[in-house]
Backbone bond lengths (Angstrom), bond angles and torsions (degrees), N, CA, C in turn:
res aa  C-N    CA-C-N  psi(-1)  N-CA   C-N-CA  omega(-1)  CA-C   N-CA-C  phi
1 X - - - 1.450 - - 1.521 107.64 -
2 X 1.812 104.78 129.13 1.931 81.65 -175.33 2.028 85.79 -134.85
3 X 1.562 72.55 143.00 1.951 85.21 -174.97 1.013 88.48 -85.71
4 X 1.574 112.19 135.85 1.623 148.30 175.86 1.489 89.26 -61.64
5 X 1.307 145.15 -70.96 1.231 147.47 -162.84 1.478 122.42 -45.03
6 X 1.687 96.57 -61.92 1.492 104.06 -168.79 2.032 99.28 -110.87
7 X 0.915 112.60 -0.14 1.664 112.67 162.28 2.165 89.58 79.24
8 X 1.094 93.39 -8.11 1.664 92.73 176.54 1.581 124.91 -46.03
9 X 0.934 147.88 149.26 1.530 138.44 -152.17 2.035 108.67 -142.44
10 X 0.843 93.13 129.58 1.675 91.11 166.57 1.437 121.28 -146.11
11 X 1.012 131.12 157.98 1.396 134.23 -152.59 1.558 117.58 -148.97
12 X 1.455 85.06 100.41 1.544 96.61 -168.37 1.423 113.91 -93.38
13 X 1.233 154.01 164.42 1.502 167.71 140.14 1.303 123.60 -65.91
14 X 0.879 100.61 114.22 1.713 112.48 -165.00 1.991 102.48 -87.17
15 X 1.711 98.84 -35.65 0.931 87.19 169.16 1.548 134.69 -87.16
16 X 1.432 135.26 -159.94 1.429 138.43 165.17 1.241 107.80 -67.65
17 X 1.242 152.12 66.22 1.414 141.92 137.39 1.373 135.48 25.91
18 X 1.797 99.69 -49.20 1.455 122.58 -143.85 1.459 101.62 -119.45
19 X 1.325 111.22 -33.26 1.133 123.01 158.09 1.603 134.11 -54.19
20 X 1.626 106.49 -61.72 1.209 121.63 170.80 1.699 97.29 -49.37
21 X 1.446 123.44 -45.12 1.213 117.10 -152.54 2.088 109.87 -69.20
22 X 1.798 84.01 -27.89 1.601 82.96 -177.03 1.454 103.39 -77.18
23 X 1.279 131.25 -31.98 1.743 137.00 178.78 1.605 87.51 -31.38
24 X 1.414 127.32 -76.14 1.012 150.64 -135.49 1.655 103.96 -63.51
25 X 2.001 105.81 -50.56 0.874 79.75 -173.65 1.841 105.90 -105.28
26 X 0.883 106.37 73.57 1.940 119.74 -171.90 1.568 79.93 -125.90
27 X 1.279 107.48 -66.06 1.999 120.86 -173.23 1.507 93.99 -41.55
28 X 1.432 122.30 -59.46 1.328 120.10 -156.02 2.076 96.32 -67.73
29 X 1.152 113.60 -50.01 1.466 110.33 -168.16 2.132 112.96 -64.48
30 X 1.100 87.00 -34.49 1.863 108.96 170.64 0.952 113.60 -61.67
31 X 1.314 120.07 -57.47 1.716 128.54 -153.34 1.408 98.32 53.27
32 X 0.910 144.95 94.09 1.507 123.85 142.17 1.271 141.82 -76.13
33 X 1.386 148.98 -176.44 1.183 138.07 -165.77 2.066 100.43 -119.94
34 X 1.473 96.50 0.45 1.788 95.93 160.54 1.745 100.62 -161.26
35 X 1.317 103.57 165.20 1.313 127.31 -160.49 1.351 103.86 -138.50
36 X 1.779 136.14 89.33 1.599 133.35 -173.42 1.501 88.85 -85.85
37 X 1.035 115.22 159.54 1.594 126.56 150.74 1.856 89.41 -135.38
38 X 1.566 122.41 140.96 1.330 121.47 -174.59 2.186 102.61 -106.98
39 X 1.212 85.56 12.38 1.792 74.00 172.83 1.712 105.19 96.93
40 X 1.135 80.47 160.95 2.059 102.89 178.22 1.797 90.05 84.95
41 X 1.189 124.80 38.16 1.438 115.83 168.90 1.408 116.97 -75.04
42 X 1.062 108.50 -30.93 2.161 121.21 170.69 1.035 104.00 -103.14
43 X 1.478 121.21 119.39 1.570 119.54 -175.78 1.832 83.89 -90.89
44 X 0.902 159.27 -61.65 1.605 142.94 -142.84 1.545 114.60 52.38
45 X 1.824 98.09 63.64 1.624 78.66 164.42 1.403 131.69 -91.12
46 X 1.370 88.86 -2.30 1.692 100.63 -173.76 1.598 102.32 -86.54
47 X 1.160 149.05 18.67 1.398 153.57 148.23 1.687 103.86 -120.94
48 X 1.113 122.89 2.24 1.459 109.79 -171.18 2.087 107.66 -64.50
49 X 1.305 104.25 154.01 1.748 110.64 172.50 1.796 107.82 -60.22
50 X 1.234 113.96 -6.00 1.687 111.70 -177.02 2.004 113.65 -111.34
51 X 1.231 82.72 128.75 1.608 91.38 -159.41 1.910 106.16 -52.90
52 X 1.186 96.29 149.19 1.756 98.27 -178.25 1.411 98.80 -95.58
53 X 1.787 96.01 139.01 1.573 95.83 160.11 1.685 99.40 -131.96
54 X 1.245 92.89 74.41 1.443 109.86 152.22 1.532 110.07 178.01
55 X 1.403 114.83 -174.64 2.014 113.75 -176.56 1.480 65.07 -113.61
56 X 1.522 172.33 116.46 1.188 156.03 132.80 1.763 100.41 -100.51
57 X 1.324 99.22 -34.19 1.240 84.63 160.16 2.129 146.13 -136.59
58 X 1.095 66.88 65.99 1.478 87.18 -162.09 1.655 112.73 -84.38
59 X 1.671 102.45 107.74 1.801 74.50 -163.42 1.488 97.99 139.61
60 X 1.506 121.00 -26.68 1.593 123.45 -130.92 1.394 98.02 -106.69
61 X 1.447 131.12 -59.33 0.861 126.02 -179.66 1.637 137.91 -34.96
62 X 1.130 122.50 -21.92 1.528 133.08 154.93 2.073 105.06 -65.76
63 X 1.418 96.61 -62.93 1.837 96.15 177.91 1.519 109.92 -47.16
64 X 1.259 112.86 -25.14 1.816 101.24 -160.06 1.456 84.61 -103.67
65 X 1.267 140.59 3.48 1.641 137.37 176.63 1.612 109.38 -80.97
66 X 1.386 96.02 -61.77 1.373 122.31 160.58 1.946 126.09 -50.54
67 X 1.181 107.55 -37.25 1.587 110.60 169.18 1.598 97.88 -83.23
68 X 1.264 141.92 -55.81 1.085 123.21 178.93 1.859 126.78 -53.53
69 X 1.281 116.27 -38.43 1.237 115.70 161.19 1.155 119.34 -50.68
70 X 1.528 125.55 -40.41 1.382 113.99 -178.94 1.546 118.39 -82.84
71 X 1.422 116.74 -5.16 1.618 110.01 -179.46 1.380 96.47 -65.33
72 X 1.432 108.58 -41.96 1.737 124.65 -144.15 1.718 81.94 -73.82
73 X 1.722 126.48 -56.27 1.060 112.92 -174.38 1.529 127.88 -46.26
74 X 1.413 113.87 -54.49 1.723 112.18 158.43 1.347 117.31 -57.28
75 X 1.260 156.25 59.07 1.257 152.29 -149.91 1.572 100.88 -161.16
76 X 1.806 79.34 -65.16 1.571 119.29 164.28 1.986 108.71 -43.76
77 X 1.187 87.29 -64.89 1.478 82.23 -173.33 1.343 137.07 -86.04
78 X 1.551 110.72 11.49 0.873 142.54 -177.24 1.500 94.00 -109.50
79 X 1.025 146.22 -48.03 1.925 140.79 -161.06 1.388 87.19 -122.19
80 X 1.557 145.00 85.21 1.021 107.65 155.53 1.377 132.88 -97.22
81 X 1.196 135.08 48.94 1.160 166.37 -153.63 1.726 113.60 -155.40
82 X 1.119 108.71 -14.60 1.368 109.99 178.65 1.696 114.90 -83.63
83 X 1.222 122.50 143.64 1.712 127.97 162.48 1.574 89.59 -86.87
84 X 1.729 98.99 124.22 1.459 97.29 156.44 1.358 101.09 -136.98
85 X 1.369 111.15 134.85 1.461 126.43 -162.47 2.052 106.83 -126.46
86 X 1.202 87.30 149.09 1.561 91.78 -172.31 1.193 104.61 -137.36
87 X 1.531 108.75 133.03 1.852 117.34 -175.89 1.402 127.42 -98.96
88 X 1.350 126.38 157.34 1.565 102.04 -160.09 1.267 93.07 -78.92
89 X 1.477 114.59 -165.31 1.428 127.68 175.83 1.968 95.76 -176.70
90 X 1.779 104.07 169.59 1.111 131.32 -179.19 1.542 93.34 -45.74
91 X 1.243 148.91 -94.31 1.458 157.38 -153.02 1.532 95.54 -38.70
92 X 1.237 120.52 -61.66 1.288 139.26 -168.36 2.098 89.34 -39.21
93 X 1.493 88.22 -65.06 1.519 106.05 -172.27 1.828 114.28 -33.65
94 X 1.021 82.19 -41.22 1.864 99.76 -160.96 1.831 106.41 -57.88
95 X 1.398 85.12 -28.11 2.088 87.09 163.13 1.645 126.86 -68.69
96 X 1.419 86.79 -72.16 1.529 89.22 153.70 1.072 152.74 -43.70
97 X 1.813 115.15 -13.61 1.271 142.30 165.85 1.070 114.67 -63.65
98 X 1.598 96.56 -55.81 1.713 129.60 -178.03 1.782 108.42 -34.98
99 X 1.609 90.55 -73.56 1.755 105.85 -170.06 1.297 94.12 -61.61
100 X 1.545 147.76 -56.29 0.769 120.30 -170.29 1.922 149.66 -65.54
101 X 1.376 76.17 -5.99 1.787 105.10 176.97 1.636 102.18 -97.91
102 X 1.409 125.60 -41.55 1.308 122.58 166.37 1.261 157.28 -107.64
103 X 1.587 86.55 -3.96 1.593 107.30 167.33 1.920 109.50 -141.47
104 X 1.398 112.01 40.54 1.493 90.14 -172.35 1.597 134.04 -59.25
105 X 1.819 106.83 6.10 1.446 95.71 -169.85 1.825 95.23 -74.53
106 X 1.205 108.33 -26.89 1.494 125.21 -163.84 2.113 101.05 -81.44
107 X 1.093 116.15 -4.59 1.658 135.55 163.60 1.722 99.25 -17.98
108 X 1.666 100.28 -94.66 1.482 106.09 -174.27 1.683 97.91 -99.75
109 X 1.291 122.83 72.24 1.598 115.45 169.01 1.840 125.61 -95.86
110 X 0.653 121.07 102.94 2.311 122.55 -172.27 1.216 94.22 -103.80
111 X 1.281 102.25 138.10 1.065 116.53 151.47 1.918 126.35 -61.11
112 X 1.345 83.53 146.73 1.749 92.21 166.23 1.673 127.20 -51.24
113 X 1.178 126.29 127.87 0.896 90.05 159.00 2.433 100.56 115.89
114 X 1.035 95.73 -61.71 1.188 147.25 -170.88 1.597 108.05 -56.25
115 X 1.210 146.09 92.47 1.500 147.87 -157.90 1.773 96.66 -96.29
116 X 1.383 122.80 -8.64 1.153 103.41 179.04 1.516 124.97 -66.57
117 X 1.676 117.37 164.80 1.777 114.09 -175.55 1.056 85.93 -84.96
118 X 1.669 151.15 -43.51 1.153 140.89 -137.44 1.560 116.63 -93.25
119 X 1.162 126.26 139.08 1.929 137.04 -158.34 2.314 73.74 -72.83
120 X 1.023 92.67 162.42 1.100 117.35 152.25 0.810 124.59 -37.61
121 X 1.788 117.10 -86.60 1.527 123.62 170.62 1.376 142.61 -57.37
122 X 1.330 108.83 37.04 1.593 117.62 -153.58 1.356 96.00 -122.37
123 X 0.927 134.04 173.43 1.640 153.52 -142.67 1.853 99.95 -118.18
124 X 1.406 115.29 -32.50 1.907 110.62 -178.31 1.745 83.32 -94.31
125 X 1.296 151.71 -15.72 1.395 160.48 -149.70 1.735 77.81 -96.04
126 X 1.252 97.88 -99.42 1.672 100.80 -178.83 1.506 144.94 -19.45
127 X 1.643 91.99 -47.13 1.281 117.51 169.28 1.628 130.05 -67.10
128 X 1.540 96.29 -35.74 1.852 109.81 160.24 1.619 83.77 94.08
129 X 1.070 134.61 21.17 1.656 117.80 -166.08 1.569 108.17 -66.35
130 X 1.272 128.87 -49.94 1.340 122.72 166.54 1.498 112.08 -23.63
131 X 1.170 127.66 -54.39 1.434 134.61 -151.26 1.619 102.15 -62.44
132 X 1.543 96.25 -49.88 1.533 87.74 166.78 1.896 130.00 -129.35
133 X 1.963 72.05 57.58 2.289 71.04 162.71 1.212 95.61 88.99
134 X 1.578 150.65 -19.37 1.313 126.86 -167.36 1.608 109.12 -77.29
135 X 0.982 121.55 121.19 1.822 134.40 155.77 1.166 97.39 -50.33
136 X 1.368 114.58 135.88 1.696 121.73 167.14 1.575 89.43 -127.86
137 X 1.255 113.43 156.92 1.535 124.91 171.33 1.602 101.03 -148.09
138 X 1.549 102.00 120.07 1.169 110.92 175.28 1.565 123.31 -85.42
139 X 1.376 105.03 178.66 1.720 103.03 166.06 1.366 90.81 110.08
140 X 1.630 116.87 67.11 1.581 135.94 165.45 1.898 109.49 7.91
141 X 0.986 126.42 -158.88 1.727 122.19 -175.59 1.711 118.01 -43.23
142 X 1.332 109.38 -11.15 1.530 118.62 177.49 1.233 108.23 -73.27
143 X 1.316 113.04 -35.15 1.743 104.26 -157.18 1.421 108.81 -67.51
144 X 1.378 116.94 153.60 1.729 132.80 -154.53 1.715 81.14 -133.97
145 X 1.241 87.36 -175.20 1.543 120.20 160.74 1.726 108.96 164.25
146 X 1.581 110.77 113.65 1.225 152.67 -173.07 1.551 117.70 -81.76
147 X 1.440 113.32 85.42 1.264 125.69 -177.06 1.252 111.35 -89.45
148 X 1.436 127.88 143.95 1.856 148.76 -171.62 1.202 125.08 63.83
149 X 1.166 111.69 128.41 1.898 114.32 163.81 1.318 117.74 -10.02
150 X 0.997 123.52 134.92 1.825 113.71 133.45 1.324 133.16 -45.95
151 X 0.984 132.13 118.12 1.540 134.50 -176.02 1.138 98.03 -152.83
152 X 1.538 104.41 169.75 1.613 139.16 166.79 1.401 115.65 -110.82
153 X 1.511 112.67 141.37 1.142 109.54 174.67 1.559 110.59 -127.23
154 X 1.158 133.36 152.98 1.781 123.01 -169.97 1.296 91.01 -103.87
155 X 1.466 87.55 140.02 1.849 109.93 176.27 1.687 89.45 -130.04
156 X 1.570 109.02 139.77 1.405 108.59 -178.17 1.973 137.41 36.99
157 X 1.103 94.77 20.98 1.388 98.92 -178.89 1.802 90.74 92.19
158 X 0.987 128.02 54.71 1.359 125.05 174.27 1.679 103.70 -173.43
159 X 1.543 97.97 127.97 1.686 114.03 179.70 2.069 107.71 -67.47
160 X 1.005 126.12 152.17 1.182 139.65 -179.11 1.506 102.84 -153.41
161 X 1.781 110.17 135.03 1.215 118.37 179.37 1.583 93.78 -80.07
162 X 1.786 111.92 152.37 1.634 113.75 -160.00 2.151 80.79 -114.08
163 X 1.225 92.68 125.76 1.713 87.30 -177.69 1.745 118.77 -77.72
164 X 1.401 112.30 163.95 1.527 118.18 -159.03 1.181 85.55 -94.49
165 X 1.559 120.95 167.67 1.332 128.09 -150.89 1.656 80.52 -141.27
166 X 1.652 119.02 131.26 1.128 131.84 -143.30 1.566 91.78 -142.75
167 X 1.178 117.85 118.93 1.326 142.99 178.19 1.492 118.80 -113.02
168 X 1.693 115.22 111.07 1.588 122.66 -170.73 1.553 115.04 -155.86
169 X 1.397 110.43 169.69 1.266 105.83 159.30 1.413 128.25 -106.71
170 X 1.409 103.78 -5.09 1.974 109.30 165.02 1.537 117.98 72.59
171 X 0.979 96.60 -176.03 1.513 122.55 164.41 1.277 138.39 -113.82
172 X 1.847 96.92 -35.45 1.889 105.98 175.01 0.987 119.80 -49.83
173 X 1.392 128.00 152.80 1.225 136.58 149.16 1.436 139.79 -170.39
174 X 1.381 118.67 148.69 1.994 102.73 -145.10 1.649 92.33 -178.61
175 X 0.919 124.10 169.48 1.442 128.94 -175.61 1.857 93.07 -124.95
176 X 1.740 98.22 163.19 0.969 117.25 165.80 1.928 107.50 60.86
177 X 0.947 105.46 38.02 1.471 119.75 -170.70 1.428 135.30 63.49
178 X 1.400 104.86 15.76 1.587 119.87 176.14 1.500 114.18 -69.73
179 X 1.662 112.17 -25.88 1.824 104.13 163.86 1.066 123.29 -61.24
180 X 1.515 102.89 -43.06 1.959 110.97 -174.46 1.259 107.12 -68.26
181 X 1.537 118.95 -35.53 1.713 103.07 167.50 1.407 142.31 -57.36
182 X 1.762 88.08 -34.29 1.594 98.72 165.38 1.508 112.68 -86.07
183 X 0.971 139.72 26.72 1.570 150.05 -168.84 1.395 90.18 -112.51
184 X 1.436 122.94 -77.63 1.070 120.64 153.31 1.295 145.86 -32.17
185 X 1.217 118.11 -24.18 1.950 113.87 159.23 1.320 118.41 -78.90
186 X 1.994 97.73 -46.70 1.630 90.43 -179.55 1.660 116.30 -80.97
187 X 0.743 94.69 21.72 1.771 95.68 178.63 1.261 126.97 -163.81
188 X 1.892 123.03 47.63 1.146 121.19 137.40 1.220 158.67 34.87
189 X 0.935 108.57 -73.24 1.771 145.72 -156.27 1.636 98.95 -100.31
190 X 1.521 109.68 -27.07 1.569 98.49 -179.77 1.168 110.53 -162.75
191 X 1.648 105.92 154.12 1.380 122.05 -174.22 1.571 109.03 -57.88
192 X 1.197 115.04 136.31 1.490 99.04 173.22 1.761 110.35 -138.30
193 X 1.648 101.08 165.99 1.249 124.28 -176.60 1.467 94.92 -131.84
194 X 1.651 107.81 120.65 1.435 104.86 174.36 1.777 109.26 -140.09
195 X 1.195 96.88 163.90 1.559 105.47 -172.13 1.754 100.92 -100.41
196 X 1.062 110.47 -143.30 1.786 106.32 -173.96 1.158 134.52 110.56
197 X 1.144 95.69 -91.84 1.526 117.69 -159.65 1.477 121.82 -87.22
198 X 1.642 101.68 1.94 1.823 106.63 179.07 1.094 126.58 67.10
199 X 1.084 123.31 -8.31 1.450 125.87 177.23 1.550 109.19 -127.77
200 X 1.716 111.90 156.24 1.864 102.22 171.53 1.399 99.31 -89.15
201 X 1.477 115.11 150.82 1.569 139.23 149.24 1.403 83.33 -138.53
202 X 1.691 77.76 142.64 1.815 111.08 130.11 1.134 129.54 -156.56
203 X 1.131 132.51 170.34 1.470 141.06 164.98 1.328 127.28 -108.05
């Protein structure tokens, strides 16, 4: 927030703070052996397609590059043994939208020099996630990632395939549990954990 008057600046969090902070320390008391984040971690409102009526955030996109590296860094240093992987999603998208509507010569640009997969202008590029261990999986609201073997398990003297447990940020979305229903039609075949829709359901 910056006062027109005195050019003074403050910097508020749009997201949960307190929340993220307990994730962190659940991860730290657990340890687990994976870490999902399902996407929308960079909101981009200051490039978003919906007109701003405010400068509130003007400025931000470096701070919210930088606050996201550091969750991932305590995460990090808290599991270090853990895979923690993060999936794309729509918000994510809205960068990539960006460069490509306003800078596409700069699209796929790397530096020299430079062993990373990621272009420059990209959101896991920015973020530094390589540096410490974060999995990114691309492929905008599509991208999945498919946790456990295939197996069978016997129910009553009878084998049953045991379903894979499917981690995303989707497409559904509906209040009052109308995503998880459609979570459930289009996807069957597996248990799922999805991002989206901003709100919790389940069934």
């Amino acid at each position: 927030i910056i006062d027109g008057r005195t050019g003074e600046q403050e910097i508020v969090p749009i997201h949960d703070t307190s929340a993220i902070r307990a994730a962190q320390m659940v991860a730290a008391d657990l340890r687990p052996d994976f870490i999902f984040n399902l996407g929308d971690t960079a909101d981009y409102s200051s490039i978003s397609r919906w007109p701003a009526n405010s400068d509130h955030f003007f400025k931000t996109i470096g701070l919210t590059h930088q606050a996201i590296h550091d969750i991932y860094a305590q995460f990090r240093a808290d599991n270090p043994q853990a895979r923690i992987i993060e999936l794309d999603s729509n918000h994510n998208e809205r960068f990539k939208k960006f460069v490509l509507q306003n800078f596409p010569q700069a699209y796929d640009l790397y530096r020299p020099n430079d062993d990373s997969e990621y272009p420059v202008l990209s959101y896991p590029y920015l973020t530094n996630l390589a540096s410490i261990g974060v999995e990114w999986v691309s492929g905008g609201q599509e991208a999945e990632f498919l946790y456990g073997d295939k197996y069978y398990e016997e129910i009553n003297g009878r084998m049953y395939p045991k379903p894979l447990l499917r981690f995303a940020h989707g497409t559904e979305t509906g209040q009052n549990g109308l995503a998880v229903q459609k979570i459930a039609k289009n996807h069957p075949e597996t248990h799922n954990a999805q991002g989206h829709a901003h709100t919790s359901q389940y069934m």
